[in-house]
ROGU-24821 format. One line per field, with one value per residue (C-alpha): residue number from 1; x, y, z. Coordinates in Angstrom, 1 decimal, padded with zeros to 4 digits. Each point is the difference from the previous one (the first is absolute). Last residue first. Layout:
n c(NUM, ...)
u c(X, ...)
v c(Y, ...)
w c(Z, ...)
//
This chain:
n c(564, 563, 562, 561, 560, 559, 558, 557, 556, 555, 554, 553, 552, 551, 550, 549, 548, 547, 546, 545, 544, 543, 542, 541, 540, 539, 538, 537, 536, 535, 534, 533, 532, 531, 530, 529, 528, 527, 526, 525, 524, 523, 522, 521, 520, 519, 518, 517, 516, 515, 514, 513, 512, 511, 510, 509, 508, 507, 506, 505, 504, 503, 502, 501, 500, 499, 498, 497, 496, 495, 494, 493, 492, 491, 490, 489, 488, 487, 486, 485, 484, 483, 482, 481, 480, 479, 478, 477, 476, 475, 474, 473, 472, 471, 470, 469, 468, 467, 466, 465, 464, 463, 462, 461, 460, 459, 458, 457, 456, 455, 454, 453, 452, 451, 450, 449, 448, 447, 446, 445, 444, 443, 442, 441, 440, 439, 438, 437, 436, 435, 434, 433, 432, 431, 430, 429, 428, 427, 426, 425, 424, 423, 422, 421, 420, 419, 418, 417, 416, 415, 414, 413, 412, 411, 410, 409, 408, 407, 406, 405, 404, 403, 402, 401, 400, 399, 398, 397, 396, 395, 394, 393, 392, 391, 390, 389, 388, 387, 386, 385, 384, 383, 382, 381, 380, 379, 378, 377, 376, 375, 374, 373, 372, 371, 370, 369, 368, 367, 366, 365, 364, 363, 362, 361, 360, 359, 358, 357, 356, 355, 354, 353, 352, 351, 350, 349, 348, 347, 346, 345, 344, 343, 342, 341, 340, 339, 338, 337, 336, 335, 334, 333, 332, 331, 330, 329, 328, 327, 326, 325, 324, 323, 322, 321, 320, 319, 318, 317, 316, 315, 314, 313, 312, 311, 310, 309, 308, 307, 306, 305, 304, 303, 302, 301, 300, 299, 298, 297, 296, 295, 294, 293, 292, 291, 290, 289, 288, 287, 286, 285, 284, 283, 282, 281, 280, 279, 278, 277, 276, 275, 274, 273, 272, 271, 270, 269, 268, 267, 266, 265, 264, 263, 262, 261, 260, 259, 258, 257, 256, 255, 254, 253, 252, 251, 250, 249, 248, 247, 246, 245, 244, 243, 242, 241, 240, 239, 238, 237, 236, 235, 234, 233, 232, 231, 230, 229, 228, 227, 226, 225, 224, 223, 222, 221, 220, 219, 218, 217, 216, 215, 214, 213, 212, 211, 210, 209, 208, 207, 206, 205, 204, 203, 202, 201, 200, 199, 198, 197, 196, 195, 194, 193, 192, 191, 190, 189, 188, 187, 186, 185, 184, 183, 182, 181, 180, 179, 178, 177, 176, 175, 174, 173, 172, 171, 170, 169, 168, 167, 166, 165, 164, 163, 162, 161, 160, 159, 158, 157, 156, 155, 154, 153, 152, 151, 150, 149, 148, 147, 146, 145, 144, 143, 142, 141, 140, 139, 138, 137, 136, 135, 134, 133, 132, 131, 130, 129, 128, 127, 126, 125, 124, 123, 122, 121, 120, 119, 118, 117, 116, 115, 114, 113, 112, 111, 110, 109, 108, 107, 106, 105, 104, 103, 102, 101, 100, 99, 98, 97, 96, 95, 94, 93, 92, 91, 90, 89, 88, 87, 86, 85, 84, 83, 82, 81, 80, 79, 78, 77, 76, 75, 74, 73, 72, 71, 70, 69, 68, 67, 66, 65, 64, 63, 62, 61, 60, 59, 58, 57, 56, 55, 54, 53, 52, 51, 50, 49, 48, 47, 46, 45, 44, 43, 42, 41, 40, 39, 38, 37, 36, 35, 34, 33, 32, 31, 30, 29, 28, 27, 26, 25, 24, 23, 22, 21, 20, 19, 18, 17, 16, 15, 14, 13, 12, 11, 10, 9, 8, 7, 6, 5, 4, 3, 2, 1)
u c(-039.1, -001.7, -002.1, 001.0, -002.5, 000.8, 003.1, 001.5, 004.0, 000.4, 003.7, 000.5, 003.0, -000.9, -003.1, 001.3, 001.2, 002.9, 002.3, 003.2, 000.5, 000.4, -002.8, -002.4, 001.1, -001.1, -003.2, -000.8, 000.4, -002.3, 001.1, -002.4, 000.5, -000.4, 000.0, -000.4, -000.9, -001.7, -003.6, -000.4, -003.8, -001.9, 002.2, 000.5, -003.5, -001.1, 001.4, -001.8, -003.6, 000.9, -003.3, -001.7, 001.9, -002.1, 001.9, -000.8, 003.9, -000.3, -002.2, 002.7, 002.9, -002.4, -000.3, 004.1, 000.3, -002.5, 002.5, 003.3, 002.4, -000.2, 002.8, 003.5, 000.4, 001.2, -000.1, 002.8, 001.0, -001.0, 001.4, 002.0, 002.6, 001.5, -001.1, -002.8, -001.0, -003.6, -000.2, -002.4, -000.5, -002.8, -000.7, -002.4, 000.4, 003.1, 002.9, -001.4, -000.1, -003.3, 000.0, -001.0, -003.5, -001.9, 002.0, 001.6, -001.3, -002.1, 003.2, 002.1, 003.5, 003.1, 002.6, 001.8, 003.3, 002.0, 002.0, 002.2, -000.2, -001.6, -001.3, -001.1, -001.8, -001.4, -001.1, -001.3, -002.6, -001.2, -001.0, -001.0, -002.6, 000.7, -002.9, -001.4, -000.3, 002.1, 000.1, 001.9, -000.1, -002.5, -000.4, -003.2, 002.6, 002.3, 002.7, 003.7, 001.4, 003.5, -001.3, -002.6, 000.7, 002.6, -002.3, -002.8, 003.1, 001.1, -003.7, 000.2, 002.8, 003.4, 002.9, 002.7, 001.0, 003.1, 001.4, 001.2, -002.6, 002.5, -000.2, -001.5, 001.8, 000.2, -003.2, -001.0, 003.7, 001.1, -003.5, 000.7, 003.7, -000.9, -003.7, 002.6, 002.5, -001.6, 001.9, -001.9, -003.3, 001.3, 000.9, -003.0, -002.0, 002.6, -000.8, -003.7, -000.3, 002.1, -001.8, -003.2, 000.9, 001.6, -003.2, -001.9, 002.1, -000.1, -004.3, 000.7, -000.6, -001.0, -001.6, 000.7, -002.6, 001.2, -000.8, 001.4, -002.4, -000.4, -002.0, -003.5, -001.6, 003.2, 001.3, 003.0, 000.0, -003.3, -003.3, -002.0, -004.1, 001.5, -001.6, 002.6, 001.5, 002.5, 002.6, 001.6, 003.5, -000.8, 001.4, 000.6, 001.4, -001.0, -002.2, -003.2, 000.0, 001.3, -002.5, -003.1, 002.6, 000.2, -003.5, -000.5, 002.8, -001.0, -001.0, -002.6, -001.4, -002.6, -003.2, -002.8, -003.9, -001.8, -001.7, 002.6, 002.4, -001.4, 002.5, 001.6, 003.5, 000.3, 001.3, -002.7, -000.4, 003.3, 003.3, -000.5, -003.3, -001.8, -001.7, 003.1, 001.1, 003.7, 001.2, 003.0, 003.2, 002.0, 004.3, 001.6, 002.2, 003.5, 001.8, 002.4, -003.2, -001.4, 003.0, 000.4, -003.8, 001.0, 002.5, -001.7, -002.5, 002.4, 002.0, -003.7, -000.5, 003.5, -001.1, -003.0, 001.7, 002.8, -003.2, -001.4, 003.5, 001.3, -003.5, -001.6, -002.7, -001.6, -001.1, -002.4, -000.7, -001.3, -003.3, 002.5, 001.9, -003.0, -000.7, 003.7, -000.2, 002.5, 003.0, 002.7, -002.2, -000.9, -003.0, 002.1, 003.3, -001.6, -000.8, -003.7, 000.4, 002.7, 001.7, -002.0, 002.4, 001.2, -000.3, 002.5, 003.0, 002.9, 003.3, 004.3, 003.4, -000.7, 002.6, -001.6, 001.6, 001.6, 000.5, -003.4, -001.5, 001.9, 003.4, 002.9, 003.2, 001.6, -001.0, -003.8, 000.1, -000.9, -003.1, 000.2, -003.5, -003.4, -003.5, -003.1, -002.4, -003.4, -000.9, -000.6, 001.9, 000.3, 001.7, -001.4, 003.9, 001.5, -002.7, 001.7, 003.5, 002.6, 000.5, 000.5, 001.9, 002.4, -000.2, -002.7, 001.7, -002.3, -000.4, -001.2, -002.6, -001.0, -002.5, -003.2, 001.9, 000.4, 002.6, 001.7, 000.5, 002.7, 000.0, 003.2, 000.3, -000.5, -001.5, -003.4, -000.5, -003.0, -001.1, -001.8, -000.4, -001.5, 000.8, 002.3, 003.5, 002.5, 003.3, 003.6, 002.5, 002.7, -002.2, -002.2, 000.2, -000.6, -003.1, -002.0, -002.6, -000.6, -001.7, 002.3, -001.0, 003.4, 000.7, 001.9, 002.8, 000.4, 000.1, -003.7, 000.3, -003.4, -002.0, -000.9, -000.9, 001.3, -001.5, -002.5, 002.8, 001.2, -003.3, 000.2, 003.2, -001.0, -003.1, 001.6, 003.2, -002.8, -001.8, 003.8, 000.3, -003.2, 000.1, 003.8, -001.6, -003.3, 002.6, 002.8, -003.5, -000.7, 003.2, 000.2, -003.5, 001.4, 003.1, -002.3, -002.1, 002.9, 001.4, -003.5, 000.0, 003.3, -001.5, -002.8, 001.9, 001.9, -003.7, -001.1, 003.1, 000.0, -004.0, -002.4, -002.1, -003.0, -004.0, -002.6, -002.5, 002.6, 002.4, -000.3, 003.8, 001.6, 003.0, 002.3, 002.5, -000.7, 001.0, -004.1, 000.3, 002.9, -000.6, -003.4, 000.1, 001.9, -002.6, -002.3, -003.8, 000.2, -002.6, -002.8, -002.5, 003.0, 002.2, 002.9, -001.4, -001.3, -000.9, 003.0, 001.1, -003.2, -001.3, -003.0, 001.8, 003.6, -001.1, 003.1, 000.1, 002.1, 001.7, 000.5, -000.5, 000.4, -002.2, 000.8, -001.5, -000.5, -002.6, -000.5, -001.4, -004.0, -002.0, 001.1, -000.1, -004.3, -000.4, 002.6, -002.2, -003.1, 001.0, 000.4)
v c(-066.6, 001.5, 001.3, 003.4, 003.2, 001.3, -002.1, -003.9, -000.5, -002.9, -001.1, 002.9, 003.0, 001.7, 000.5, 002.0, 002.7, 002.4, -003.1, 000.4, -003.5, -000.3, 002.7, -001.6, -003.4, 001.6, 001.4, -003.2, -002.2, 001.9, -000.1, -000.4, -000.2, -001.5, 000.8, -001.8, 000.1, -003.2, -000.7, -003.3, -001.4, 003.3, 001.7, -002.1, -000.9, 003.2, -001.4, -003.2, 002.5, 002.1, -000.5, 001.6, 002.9, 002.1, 002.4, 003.6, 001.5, 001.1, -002.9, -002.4, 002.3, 000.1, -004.0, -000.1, 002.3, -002.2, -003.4, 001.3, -000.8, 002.8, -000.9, 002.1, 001.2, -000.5, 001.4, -000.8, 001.4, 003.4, 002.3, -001.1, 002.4, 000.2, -002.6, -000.3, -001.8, 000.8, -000.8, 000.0, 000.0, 002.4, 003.7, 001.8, -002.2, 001.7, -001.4, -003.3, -000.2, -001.6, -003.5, -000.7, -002.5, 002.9, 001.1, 003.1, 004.0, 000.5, -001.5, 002.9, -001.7, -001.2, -000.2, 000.6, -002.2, 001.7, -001.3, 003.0, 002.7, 002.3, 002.0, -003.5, -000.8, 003.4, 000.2, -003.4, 000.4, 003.1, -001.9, -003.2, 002.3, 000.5, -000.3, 002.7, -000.6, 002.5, 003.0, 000.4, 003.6, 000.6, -001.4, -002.3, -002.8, 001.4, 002.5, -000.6, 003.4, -001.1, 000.8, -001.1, -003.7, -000.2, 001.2, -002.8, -002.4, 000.4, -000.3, -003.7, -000.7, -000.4, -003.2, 000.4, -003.4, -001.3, -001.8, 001.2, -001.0, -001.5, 002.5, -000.6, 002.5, -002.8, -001.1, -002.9, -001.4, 000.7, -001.8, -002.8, -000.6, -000.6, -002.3, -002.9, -000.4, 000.8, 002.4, 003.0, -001.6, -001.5, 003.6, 001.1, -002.3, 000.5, 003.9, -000.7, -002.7, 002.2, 003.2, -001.8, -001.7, 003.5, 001.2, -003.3, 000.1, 003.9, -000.5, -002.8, -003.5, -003.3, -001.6, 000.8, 000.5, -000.1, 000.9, 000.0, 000.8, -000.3, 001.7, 000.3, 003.1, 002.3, 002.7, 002.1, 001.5, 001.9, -000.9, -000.7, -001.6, -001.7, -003.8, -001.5, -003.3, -001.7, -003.2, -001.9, -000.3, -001.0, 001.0, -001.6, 000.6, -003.1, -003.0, -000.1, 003.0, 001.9, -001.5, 002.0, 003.4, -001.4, -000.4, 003.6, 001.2, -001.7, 003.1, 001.4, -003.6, -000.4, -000.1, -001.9, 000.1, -003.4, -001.7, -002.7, 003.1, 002.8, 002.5, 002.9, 002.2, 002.3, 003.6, 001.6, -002.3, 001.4, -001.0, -003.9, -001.1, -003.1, -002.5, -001.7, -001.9, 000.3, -002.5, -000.1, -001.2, -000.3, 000.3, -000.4, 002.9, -000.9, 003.1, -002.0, -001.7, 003.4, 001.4, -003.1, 000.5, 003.4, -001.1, -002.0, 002.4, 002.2, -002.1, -000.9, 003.7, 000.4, -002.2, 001.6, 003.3, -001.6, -000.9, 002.5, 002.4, -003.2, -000.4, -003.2, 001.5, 001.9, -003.1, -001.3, 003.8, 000.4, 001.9, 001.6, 001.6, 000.6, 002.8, 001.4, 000.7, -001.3, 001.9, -002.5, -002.5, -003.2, -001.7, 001.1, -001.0, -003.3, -000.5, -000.6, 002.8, -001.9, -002.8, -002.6, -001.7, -003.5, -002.9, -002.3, 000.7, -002.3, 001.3, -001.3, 000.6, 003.3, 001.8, 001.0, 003.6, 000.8, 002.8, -000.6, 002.0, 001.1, 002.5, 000.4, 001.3, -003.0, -003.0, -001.3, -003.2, -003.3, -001.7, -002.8, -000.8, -001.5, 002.8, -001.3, 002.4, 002.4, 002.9, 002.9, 001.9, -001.5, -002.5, -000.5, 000.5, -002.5, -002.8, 001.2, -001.0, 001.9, 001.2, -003.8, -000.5, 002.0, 001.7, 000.4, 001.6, 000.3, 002.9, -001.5, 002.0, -001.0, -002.8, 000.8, -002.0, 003.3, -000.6, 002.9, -001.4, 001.3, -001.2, 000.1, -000.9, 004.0, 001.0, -000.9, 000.8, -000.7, 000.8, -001.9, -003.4, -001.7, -003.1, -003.5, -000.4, -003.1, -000.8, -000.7, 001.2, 002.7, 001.9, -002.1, 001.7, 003.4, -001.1, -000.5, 002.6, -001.1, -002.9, -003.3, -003.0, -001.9, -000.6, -003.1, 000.2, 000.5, -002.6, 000.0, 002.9, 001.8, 000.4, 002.5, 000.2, 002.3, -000.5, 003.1, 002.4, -000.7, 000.7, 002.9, 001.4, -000.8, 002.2, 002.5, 000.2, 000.4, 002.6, 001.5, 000.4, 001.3, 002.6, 000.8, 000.1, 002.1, 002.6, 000.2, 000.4, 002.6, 001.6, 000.3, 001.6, 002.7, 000.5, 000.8, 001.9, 002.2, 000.3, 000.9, 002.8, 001.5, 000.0, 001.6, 002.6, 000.5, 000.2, 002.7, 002.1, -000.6, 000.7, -002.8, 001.0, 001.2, -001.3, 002.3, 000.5, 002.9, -002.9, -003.7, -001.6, -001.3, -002.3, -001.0, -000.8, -003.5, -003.3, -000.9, -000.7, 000.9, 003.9, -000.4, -000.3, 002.9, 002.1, -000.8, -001.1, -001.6, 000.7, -002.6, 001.4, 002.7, -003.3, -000.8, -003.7, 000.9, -002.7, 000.6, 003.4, 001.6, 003.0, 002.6, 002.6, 000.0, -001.0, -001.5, -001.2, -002.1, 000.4, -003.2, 002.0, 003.7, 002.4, 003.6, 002.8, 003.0, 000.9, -001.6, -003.5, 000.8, -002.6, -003.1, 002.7, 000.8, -003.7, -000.6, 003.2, -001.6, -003.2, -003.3)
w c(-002.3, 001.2, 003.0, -000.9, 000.7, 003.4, 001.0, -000.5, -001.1, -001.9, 001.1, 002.9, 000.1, -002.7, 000.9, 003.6, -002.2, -000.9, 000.4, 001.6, 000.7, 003.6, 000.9, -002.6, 001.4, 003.7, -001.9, -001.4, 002.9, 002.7, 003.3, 002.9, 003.5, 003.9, 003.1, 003.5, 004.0, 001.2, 000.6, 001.6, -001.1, -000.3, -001.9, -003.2, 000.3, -002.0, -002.5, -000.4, 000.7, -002.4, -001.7, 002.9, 000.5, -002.2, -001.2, 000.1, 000.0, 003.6, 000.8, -000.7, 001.6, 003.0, -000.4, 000.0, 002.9, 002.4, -001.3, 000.6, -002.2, -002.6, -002.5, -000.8, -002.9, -004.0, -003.3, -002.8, -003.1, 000.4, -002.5, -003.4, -001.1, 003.9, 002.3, 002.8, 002.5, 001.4, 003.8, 003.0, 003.5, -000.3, 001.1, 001.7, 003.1, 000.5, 002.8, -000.6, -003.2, -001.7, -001.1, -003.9, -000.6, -001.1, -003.4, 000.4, -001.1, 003.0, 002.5, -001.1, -001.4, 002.2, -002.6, -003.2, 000.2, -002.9, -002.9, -001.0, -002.4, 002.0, -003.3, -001.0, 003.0, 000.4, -003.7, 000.0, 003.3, -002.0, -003.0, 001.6, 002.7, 003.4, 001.7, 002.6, 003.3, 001.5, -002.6, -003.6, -001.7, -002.1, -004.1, 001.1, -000.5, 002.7, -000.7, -000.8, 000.9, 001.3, 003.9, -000.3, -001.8, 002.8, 002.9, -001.0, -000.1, 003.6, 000.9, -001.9, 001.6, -001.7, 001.1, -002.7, -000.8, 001.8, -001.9, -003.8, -002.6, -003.3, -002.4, -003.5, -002.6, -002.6, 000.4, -002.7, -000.7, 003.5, 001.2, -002.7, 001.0, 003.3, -000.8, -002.0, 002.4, 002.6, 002.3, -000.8, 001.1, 003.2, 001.3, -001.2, 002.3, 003.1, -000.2, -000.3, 002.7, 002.4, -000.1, 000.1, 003.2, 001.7, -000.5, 001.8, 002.4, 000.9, -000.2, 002.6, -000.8, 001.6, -003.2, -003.4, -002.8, -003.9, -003.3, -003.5, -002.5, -003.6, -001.8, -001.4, -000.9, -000.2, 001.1, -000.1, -003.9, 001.2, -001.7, 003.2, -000.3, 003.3, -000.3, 002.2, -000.7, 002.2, -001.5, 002.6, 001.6, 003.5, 003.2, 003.8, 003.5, 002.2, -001.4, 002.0, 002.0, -003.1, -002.1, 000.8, -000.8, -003.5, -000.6, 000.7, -002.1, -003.3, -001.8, -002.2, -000.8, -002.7, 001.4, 000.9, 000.0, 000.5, -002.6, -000.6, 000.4, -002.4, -000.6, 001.7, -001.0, 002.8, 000.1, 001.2, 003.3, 001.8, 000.5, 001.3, -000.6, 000.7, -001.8, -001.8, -003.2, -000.1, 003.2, 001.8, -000.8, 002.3, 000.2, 003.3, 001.5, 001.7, -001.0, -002.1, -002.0, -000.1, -001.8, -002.0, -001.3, -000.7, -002.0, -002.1, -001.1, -000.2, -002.9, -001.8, -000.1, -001.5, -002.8, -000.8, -000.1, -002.7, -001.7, -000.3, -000.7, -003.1, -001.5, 000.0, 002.3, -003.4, -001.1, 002.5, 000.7, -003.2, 001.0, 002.6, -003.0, -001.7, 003.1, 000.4, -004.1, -002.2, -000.7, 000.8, -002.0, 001.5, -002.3, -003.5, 001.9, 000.4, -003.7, -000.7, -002.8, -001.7, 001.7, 002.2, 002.7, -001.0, 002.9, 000.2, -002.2, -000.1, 000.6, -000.9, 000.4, 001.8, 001.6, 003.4, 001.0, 003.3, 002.6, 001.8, -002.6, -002.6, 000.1, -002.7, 001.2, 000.9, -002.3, 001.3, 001.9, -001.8, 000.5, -002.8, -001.9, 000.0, -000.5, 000.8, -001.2, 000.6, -002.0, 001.8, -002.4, -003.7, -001.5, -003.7, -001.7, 002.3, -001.9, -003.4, 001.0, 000.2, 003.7, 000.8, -003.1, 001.0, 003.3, 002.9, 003.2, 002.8, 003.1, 003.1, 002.3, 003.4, 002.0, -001.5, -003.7, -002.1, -002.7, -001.5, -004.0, -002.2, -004.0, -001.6, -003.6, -001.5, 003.1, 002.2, 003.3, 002.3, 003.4, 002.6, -002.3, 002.9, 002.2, -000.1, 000.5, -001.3, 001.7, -001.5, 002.4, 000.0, 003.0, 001.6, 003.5, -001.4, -001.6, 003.1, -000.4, -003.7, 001.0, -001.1, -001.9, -000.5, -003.4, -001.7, -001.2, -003.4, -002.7, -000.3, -001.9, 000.2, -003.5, -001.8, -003.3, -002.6, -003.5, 000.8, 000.9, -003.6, -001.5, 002.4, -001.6, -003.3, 000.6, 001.6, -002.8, -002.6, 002.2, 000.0, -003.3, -000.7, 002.6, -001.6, -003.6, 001.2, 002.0, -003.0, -002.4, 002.3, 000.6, -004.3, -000.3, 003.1, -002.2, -002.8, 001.4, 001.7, -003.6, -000.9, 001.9, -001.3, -003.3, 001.0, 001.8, -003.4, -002.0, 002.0, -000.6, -003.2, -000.1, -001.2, -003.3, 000.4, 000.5, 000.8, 002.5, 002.1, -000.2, -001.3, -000.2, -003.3, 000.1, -002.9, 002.1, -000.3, 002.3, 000.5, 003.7, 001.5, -002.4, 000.3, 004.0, 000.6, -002.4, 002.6, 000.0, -003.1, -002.7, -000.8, -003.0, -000.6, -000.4, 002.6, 000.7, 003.7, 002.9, 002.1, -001.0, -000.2, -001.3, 001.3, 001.3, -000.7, -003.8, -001.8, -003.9, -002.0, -003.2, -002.3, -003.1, -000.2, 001.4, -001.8, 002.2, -002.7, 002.5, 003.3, 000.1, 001.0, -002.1, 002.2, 003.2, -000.4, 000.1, 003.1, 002.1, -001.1, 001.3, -001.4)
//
């Protein structure tokens, strides 16, 4: 006990009569949970003694004595414990109803518990179907198997988007089906068989594909962790970019990866029907080489059965040994350049489309990529599958109207210039200097077209590119590029004379040596040709509307990630 309480037992204010049963209050020291209402253990509030100990009799400790509660005190008391009171009586309305409905729980899942399921062999029997095709099996019993996407549960409804790679189905689960206990551990990611009735959704409502599976019947085959192993705990909305790509297994079940997986499988394919209708063979050349492409800095090397080797840059020189062999060809292949770069357009490894053509001018061979792109998108948007995706993805995309605007380099020096877009020192742009990404994006989108950027000063291109004719300073060379992405493609005419290709060699200080098998190309019947480079990502990155080129590639590989 305090000294203040001691000194307040002998202090009741004079001619003070306590009677029996009276309780104290002490605003300072008292409390209302753990106090009795004695001096030893005063209440804290003279609310609390009236709900608590029912008295008026009420003394409260002032100026270190005790007195007699005021009228007007003792009303707001009053009032106060009314609200106590009705507070007590919400609780014990709250504690009964919890009660109630834990007891209603647990008969509930006792019930749920007694319900097995079974399939009713009555029915007839289910065709396997992938979700892609459900339109034709519409009013027919079929069974379809993949991952709980999303997951609905009501008051004896439970509503299940199934993800099967191929599309999305939303399920019906009814009755005893949404009743029983095992419905109650589903979880996303989980993995099921789910048999029912595709019926079409009643005017008005929408689902995928314009149907719903009615299920009759499921069996689960693989259950998904719940708690803090739950997907939606490993693929957050808010999750960083970085542990994002350390799930990247996971994170490509999302509905915008993999929708921009899928439309890279569509160009793939079409661009592989574009060549096939231009006449150009598919190679594949090889990945582990000892020569360079576009320059020795950027080269992954390793130990070749004690031999130094690399990791191709490009396949382009390969490619143009095989034209005299097999006519116009390309490759899809992966190239790897070790740029220490950490802009949303490059990558470490990515795939590139490349091809060499025989018998070309520098017109044909613009004209060529003109085509090949326009007829590529053109397939894209009427797949089935990769059309909706890109409208779904980019809603704004526009279709590149032919012709592309045609732009030489010079003509882009006086561009930048003239709207006081300066160099990477911060000065104004002169012949021969580089146009940076930054720079090269502001004209392109400012432009706002796809433009043919071309004939580029021969220090700042590769060695093997042909000089004009009409200006030896200058290459026959071209950088395609699209608005919101950049270049996408990169592309020239090749040296065919044998003298100009060793100058172009020594020019760049390689040693020619090693390029003996390409070397050959123009030595045994040299012919005129050209050839190009598009890189997948950034073209899906232009398609998709993705701010960057990792979007746009399965494990994507830069400065830093090797994983997973």
């Amino acid at each position: 006990m305090s000294l203040e309480e001691k000194v307040a037992q002998l202090k009741i204010a004079e001619g003070v009569q306590v009677p029996a049963g009276a309780v104290f209050v002490n605003e300072v020291t008292g409390q209302d949970t753990e106090g009795y209402g004695s001096q030893e253990k005063p209440f804290q509030t003279p609310a609390y003694a009236v709900f608590k100990a029912g008295t008026e009799e009420i003394f409260v400790l002032k100026d270190g004595q005790y007195e007699k509660i005021s009228a007007s005190a003792l009303k707001k008391a009053k009032k106060g414990a009314d609200g106590l009171v009705k507070k007590a009586e919400k609780a014990i309305k709250a504690a009964e109803q919890l009660a109630q409905r834990e007891a209603e729980e647990a008969k509930r899942l006792e019930a749920a518990k007694q319900i097995v399921i079974t399939e009713d062999k009555s029915l007839p029997e289910a065709q396997k179907i992938k979700i892609l095709k459900g339109a034709e099996f519409r009013e027919k019993r079929v069974v379809t198997q993949g991952w709980i996407h999303r997951l609905r549960v009501q008051k004896g409804l439970v509503f299940i988007v199934l993800r099967d790679g191929t599309g999305y189905l939303q399920c019906v689960l009814s009755g005893d089906l949404a009743n029983a206990h095992q419905t109650s551990t589903l979880t996303r990611e989980t993995t099921v068989a789910l048999y029912g009735t595709l019926k079409e959704v009643p005017e008005g409502k929408s689902a995928p594909g314009g149907h719903e599976l009615v299920v009759d019947y499921y069996e689960i085959i693989g259950l998904a962790p719940h708690g803090d192993d739950a997907f939606s705990n490993k693929i957050a909305e808010d999750t960083d970019p970085s542990i994002l790509l350390d799930q990247r297994h996971l994170a490509l079940r999302g509905e915008s990866l993999s929708a921009v997986m899928k439309v890279r499988a569509a160009f793939l394919k079409a661009i592989r029907q574009c060549y096939e209708e231009e006449g150009i063979l598919e190679a594949t050349p090889p990945c582990m080489v000892q020569t360079q492409v576009e320059g020795g800095s950027t080269l992954f090397s390793f130990d070749y059965y004690g031999e130094e080797a690399y990791l191709t840059q490009s396949s382009q020189l390969y490619l143009e040994t095989l034209v005299p062999a097999l006519g116009d060809v390309y490759c899809v292949q992966e190239s790897f350049r070790a740029e220490k770069s950490h802009t949303r357009r490059h990558l470490s490894e990515y795939t590139h489309i490349e091809a060499e053509l025989g018998f070309v001018t520098f017109d044909d061979l613009l004209a060529h990529l003109e085509r090949l792109l326009c007829n590529t998108v053109d397939k894209i948007l009427a797949d089935p599958v990769a059309g909706p995706l890109v409208k779904q993805l980019n809603p704004n995309f526009k279709v590149p109207a032919r012709p592309f605007k045609r732009m030489q380099y010079i003509e882009a020096l006086e561009w930048l210039n003239e709207h006081g877009i300066p160099n990477e020192e911060g000065e104004k742009f002169k012949f021969g200097d580089d146009i940076a990404e930054a720079a090269e994006r502001k004209m392109v989108d400012t432009i706002g077209v796809p433009i043919l950027l071309t004939r580029f000063p021969l220090e700042i291109k590769s060695f093997y590119m042909k000089k004009c004719h009409d200006d030896p300073r200058v290459t026959e060379s071209v950088d395609v590029l699209m608005p919101n992405v950049g270049e996408i493609t990169g592309g020239s005419m090749r040296i065919d004379d044998h003298d100009e290709l060793l100058e172009g060699f020594k020019r760049e200080n390689i040693d020619p040596a090693p390029y003996y098998w390409f070397s050959d190309q123009r030595k045994y019947g040299t012919f005129p040709h050209g050839g190009y480079g598009l890189g997948t990502e950034r073209i899906l990155a232009w398609l998709c509307d993705r701010y960057t080129v990792r979007d746009c590639s399965l494990y994507p590989r830069f400065t830093g990630r090797c994983k997973p």
